[in-house]
Backbone bond lengths (Angstrom), bond angles and torsions (degrees), N, CA, C in turn:
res aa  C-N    CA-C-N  psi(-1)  N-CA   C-N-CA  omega(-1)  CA-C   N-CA-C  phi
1 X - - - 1.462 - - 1.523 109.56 -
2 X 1.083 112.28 168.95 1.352 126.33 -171.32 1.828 114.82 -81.16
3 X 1.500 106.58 124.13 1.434 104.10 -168.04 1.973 117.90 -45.74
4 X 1.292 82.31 -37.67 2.430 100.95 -177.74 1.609 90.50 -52.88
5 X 1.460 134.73 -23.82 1.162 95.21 177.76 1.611 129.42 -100.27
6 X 1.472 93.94 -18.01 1.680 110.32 165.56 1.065 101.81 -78.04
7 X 1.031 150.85 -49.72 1.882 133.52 179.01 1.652 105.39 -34.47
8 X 1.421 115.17 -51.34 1.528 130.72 -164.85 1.915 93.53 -49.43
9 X 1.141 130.52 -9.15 1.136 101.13 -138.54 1.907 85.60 -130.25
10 X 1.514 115.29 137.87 1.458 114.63 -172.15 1.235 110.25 -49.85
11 X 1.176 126.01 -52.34 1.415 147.14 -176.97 1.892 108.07 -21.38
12 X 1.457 110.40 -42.99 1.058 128.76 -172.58 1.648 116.83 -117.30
13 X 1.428 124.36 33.40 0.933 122.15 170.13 1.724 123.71 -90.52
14 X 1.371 103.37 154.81 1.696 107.65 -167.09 2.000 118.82 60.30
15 X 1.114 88.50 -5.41 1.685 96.26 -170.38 1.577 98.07 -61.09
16 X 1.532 118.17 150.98 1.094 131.46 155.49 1.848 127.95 -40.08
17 X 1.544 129.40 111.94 1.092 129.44 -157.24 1.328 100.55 -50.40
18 X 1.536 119.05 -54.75 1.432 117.01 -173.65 1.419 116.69 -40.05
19 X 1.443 105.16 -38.31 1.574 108.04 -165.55 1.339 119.03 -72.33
20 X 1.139 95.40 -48.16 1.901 108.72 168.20 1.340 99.91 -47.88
21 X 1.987 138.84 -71.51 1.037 140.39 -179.91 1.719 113.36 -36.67
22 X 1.109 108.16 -16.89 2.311 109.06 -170.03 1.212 81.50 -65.27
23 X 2.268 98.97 -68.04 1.039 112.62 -141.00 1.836 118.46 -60.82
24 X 1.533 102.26 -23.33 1.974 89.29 -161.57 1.492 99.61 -95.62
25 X 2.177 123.38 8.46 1.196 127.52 173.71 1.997 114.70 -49.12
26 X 1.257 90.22 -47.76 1.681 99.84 -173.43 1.517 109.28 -96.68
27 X 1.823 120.81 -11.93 1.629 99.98 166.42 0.869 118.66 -148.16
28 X 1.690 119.28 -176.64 1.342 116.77 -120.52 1.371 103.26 -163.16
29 X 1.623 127.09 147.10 1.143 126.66 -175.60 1.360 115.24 -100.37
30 X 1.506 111.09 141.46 1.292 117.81 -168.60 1.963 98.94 -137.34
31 X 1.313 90.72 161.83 1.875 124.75 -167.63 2.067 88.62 -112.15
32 X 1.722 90.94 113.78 1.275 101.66 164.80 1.718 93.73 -119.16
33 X 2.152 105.15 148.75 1.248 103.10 143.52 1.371 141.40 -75.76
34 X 1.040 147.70 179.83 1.638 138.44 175.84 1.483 105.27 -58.88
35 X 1.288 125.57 157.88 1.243 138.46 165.72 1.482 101.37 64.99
36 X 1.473 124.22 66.31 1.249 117.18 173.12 1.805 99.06 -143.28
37 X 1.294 120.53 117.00 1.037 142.20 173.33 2.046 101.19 -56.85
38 X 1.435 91.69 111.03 1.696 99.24 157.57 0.860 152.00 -98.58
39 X 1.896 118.97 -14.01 1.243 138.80 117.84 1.700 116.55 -128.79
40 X 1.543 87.23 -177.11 1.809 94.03 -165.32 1.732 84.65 -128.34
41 X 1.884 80.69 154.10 1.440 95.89 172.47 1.635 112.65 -52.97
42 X 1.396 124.18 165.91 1.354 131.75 144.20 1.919 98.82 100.08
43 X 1.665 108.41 -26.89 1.474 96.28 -172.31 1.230 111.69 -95.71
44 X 1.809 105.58 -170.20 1.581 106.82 173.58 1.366 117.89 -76.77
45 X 1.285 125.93 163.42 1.349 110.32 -175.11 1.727 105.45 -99.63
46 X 1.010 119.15 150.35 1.509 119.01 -163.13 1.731 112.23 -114.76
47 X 1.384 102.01 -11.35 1.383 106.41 -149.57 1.885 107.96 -144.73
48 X 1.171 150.27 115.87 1.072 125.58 174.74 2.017 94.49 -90.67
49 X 1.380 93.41 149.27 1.313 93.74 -177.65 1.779 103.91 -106.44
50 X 1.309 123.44 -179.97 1.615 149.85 -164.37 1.387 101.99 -165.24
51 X 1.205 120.54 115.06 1.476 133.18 171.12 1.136 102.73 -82.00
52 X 1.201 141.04 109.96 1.513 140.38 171.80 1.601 122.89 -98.37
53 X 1.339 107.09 -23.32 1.787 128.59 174.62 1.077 93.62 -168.49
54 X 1.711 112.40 126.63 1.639 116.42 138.89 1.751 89.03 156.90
55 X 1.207 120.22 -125.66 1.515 167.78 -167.82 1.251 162.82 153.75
56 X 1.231 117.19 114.09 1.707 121.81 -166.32 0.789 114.35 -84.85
57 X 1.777 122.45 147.64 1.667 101.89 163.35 1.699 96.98 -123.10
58 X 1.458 121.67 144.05 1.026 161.89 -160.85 1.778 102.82 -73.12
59 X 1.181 139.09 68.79 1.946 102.63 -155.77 1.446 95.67 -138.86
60 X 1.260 124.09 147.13 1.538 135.47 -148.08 2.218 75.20 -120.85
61 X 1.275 99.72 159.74 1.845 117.60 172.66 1.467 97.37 -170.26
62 X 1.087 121.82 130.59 1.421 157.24 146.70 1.430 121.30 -135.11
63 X 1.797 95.97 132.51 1.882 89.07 173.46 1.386 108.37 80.28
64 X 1.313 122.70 -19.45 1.515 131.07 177.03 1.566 91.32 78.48
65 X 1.304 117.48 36.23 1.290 117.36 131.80 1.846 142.83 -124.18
66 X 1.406 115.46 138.62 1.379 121.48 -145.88 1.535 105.80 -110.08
67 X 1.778 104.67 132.40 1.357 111.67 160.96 1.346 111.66 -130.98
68 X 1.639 96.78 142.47 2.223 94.17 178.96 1.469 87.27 -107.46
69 X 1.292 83.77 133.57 1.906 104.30 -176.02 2.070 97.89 -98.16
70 X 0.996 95.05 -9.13 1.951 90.86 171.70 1.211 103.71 162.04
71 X 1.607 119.50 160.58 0.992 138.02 -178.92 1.803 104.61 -119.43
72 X 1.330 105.79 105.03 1.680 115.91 -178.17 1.456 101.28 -97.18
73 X 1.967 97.02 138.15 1.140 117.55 -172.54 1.328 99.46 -106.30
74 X 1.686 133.41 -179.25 1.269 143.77 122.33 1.158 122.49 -6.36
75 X 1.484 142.46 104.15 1.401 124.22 8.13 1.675 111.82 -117.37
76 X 1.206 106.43 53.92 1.228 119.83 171.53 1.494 125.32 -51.55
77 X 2.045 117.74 150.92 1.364 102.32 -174.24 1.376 92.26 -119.51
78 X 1.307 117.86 137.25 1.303 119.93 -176.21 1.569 109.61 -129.17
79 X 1.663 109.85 125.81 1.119 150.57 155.17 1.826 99.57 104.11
80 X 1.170 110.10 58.44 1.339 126.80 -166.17 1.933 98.00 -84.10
81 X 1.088 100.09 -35.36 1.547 102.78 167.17 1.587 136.00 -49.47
82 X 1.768 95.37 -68.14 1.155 112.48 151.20 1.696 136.50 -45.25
83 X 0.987 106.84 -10.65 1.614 126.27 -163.88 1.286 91.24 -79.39
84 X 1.859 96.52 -90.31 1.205 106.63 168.43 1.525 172.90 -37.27
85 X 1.680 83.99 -21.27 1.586 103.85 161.52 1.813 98.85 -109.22
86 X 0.863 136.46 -5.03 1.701 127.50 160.07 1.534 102.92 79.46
87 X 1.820 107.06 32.25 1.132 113.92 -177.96 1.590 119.34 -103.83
88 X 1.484 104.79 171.65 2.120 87.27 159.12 1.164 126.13 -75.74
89 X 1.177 108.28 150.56 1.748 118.79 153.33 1.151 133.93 -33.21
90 X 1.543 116.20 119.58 1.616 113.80 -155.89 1.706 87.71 -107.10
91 X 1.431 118.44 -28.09 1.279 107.03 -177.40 1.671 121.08 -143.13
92 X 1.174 124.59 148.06 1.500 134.46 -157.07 1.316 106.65 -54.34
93 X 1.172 167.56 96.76 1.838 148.76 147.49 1.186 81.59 -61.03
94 X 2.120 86.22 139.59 1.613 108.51 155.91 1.478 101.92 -162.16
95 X 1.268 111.42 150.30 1.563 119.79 174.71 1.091 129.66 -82.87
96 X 1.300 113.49 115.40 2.138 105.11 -158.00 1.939 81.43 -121.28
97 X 1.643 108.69 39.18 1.530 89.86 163.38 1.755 88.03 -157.25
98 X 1.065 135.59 -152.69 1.367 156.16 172.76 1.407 106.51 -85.64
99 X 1.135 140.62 113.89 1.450 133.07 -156.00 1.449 103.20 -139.66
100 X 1.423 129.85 158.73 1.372 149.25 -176.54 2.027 101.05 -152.55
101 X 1.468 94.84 116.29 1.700 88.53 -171.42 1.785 90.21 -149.55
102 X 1.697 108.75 126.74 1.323 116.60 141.92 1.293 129.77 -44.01
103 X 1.750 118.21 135.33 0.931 128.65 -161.13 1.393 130.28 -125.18
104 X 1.427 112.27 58.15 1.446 120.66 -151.75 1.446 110.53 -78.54
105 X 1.564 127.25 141.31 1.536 133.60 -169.19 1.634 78.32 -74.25
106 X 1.493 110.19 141.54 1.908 113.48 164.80 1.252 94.31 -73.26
107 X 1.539 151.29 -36.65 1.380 125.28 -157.61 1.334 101.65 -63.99
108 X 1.473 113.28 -57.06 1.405 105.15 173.70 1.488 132.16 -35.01
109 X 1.225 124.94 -52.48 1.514 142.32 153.47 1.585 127.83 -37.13
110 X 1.532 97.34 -18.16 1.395 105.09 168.30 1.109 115.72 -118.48
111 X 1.346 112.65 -1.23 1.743 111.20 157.34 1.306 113.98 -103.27
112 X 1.550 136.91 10.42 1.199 126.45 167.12 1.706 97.39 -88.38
113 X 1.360 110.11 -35.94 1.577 106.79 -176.40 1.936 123.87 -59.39
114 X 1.442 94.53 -5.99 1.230 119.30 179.19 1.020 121.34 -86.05
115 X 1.395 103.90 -43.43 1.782 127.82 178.82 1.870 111.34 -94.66
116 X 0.748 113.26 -24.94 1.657 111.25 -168.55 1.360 113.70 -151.31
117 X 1.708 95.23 92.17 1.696 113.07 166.19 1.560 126.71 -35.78
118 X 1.240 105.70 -31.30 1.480 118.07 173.57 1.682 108.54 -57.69
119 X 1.485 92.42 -66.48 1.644 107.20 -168.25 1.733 84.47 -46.20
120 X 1.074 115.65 -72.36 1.475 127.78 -145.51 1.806 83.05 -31.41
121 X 1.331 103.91 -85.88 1.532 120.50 -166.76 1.176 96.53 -21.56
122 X 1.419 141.10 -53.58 1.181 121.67 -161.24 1.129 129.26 -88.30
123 X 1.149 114.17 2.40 1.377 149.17 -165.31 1.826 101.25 -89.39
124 X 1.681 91.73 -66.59 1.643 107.91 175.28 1.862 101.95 -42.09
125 X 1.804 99.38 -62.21 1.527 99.62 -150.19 1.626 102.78 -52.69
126 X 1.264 138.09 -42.53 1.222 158.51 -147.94 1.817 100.95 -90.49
127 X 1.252 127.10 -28.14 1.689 135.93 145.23 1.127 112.05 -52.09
128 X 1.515 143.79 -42.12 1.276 149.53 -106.51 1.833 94.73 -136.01
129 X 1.671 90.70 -53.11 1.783 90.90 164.40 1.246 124.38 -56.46
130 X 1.237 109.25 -28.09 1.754 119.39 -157.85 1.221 93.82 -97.48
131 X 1.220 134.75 -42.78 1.421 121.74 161.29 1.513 120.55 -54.65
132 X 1.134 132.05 -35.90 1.602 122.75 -175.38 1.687 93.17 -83.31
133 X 1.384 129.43 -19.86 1.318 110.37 164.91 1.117 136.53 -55.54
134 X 1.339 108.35 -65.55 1.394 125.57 151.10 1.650 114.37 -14.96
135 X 1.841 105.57 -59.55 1.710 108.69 -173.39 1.675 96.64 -72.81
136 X 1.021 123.02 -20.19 1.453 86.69 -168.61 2.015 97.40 -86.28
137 X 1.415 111.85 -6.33 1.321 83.18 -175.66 1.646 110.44 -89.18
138 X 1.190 100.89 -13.83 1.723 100.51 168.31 1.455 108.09 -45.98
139 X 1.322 95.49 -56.69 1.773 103.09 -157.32 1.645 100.47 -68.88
140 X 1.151 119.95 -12.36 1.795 128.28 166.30 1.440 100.58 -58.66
141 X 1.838 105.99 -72.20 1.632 104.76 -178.09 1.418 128.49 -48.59
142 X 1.500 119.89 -33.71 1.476 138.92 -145.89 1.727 85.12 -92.18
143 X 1.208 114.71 -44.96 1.872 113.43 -148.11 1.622 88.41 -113.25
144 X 0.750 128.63 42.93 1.845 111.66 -167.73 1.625 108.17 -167.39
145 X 1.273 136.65 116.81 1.028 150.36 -146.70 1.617 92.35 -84.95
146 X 1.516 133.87 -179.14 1.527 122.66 165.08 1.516 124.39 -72.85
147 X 1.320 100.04 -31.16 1.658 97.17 178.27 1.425 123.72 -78.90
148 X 1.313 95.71 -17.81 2.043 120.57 -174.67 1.831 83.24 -77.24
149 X 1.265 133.64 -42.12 1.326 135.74 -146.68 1.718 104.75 -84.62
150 X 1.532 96.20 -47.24 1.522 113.56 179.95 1.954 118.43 -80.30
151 X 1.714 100.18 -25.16 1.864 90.78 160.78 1.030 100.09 -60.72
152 X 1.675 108.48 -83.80 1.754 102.98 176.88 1.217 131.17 7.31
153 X 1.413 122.22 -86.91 1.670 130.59 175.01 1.287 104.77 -43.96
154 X 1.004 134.50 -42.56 1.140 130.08 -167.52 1.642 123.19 -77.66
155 X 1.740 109.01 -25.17 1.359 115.09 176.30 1.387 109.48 -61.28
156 X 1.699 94.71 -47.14 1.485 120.06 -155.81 1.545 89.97 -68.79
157 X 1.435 133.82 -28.75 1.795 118.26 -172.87 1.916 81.87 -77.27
158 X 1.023 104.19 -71.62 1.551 107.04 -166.13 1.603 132.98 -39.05
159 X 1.527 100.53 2.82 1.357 132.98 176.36 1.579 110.22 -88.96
160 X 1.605 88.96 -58.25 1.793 88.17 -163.86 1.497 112.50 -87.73
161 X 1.291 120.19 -0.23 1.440 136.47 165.18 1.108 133.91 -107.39
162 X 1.727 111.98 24.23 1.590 131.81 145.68 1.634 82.99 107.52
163 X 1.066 169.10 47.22 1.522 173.52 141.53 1.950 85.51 24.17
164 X 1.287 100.75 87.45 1.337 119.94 167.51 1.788 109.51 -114.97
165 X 1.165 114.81 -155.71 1.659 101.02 -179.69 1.295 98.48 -97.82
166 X 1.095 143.96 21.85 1.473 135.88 153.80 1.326 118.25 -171.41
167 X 1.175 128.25 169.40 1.773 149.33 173.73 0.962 127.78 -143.01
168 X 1.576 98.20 160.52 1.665 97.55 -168.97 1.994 108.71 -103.97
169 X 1.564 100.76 133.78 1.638 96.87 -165.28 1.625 88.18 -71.22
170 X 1.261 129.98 126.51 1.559 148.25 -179.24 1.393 100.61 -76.21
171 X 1.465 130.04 -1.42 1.258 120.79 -178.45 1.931 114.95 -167.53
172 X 1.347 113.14 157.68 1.581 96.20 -168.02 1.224 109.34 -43.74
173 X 1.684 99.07 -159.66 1.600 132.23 -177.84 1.429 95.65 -82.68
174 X 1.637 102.88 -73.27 1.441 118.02 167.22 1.300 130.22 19.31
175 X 2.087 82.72 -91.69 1.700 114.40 154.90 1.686 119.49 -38.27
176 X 1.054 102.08 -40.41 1.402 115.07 -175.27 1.299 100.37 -46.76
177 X 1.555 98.27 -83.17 1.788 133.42 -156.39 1.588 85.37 -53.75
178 X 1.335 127.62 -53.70 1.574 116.51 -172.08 1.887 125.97 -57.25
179 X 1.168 97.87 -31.66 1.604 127.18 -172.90 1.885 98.27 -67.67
180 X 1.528 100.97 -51.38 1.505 107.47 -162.75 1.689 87.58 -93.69
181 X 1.000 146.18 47.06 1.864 139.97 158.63 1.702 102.32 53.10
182 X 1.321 117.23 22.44 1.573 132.08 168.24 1.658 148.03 -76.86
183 X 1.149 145.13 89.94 1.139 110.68 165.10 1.412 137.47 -52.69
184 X 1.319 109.16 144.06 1.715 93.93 159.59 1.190 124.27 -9.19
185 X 1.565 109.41 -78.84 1.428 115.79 -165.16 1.874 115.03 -41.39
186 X 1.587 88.76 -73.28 1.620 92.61 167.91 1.521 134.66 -39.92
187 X 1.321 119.79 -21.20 1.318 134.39 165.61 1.518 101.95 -73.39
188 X 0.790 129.65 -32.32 1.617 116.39 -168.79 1.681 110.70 -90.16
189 X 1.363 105.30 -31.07 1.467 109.31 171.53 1.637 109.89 -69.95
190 X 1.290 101.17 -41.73 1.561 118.47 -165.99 1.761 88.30 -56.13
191 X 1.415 121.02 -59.96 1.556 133.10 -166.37 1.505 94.42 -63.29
192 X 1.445 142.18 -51.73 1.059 131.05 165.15 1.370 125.84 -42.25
193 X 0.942 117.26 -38.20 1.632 132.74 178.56 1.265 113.86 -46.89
194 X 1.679 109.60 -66.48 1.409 117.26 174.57 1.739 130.47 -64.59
195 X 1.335 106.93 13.71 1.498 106.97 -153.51 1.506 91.94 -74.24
196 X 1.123 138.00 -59.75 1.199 156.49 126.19 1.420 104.25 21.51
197 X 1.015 138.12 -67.93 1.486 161.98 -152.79 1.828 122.48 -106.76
198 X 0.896 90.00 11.26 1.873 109.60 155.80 2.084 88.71 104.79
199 X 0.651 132.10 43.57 1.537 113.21 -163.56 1.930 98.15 -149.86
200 X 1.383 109.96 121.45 1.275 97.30 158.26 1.319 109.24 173.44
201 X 2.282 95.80 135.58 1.654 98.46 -173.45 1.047 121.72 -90.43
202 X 1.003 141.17 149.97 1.860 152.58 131.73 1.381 122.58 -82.96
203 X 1.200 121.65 74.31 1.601 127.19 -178.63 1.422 81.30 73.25
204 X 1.173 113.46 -136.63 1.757 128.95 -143.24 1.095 104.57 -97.28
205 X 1.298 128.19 -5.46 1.413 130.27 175.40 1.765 124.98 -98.94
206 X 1.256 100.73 132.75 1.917 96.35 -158.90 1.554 88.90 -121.06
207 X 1.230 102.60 115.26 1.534 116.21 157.89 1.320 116.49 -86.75
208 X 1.564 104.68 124.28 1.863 108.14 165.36 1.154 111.13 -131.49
209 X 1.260 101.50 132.70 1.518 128.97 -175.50 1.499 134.49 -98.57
210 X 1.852 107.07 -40.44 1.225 91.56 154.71 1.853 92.25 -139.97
211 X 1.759 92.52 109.54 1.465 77.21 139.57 1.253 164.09 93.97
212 X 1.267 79.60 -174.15 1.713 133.45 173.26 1.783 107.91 -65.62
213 X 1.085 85.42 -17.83 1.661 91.04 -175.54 1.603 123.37 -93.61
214 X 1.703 82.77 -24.91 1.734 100.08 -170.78 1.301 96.39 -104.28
215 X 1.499 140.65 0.91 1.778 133.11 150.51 1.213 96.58 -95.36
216 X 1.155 142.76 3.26 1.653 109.65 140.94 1.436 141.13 -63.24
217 X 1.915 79.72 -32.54 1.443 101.17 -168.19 1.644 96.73 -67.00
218 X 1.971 106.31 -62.67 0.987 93.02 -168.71 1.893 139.96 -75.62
219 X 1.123 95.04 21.33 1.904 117.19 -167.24 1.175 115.21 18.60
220 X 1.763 103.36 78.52 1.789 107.83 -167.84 1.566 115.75 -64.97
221 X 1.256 108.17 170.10 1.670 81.19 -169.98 2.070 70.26 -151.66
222 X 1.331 101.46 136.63 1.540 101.49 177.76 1.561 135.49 -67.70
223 X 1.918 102.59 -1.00 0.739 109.78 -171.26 1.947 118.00 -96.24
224 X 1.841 104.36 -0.30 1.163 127.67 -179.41 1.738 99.89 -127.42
225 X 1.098 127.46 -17.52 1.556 112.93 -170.10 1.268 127.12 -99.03
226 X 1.439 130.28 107.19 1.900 94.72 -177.77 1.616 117.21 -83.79
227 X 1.343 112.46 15.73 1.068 118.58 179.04 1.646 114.24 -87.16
228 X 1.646 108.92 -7.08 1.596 124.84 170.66 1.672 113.39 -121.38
229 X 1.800 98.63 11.42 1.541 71.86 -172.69 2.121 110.75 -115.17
230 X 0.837 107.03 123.34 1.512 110.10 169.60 1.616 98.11 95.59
């Protein structure tokens, strides 16, 4: 692929021209539809990914039971873990939207980290975020009751989509109920719960009304919210 589009991308900033030129020789951007699995648990990873348009969701299954460990946006690097230690896949990527994602071979990726301190660093810093993401949503599930879990999510959508009197949920219930440590079922009582309390869906659309009402509920704390942090 063409270097103008890996430059575009943080992942590769300040890096050495040559290096950028190795790396975008062997990959290449590709058009996924929704619901298409990009890797699977248990294998090697083949590919570091770059979300460039769409959304993934992140989701661990054993036992035929399911957790989504995050939902990665634009310009996210996905399976940066796996890359780097030349290990398997601990967790599913899949596209639960219309997606466009760089497609870098990991060998390559582990020989630029060899060759170019820069790359590396940026490589590291951008692992390092995604890991404290990840921790803060544990510490959401672990410390946070379901309804404390579900204001929350809900500030935090109603934040990054201009906190007008409503939004659109960008992804199922499902997704939802899996994301927040939920079943279905409990999600629907849980969503009943709040109706009362400034919060309420109609299909994909979430009206909030007050609030002020739903950071009480959910007692953001800056060290789990990005809807309080910076």
């Amino acid at each position: 692929m063409d270097t103008g589009t890996i430059k575009q991308i943080d992942l590769f900033r300040s890096v050495d021209p040559s290096t950028v030129e190795t790396i975008a020789a062997p990959s290449f951007l590709q058009n996924f539809p929704s619901n298409v699995v990009l890797a699977r648990q248990g294998v090697p990873a083949d590919f570091l990914f770059v979300l460039m348009d769409g959304m993934v969701e992140i989701r661990t299954e054993i036992a035929e039971r399911q957790h989504t460990l995050g939902i990665l946006e634009p310009t996210s690097v996905l399976m940066a873990d796996a890359v780097v230690t030349d290990d398997i896949v601990l967790a599913e990527c899949r596209t639960i939207a219309v997606s466009r994602l760089v497609m870098i071979p990991a060998a390559i990726v582990r020989w630029a980290m060899e060759r170019d301190a820069v790359f590396c660093r940026r490589l590291l810093s951008i692992t390092a975020e995604t890991s404290r993401t990840y921790m803060r949503q544990l510490n959401g599930q672990k410390l946070r009751n379901g309804i404390e879990r579900l204001a929350a999510w809900a500030l935090d959508e109603w934040k990054v989509q201009g906190e007008g009197e409503a939004f659109e949920m960008r992804h199922s219930k499902r997704v939802l109920a899996n994301l927040l440590g939920m079943t279905p079922e409990n999600l629907s009582r849980t969503l009943a719960g709040l109706e009362d309390s400034g919060l309420r869906f109609s299909g994909r659309r979430v009206e909030v009304w007050n609030p002020d009402r739903l950071r009480s509920i959910a007692d953001l704390d800056p060290l789990i919210d990005r809807s309080v942090r910076g």
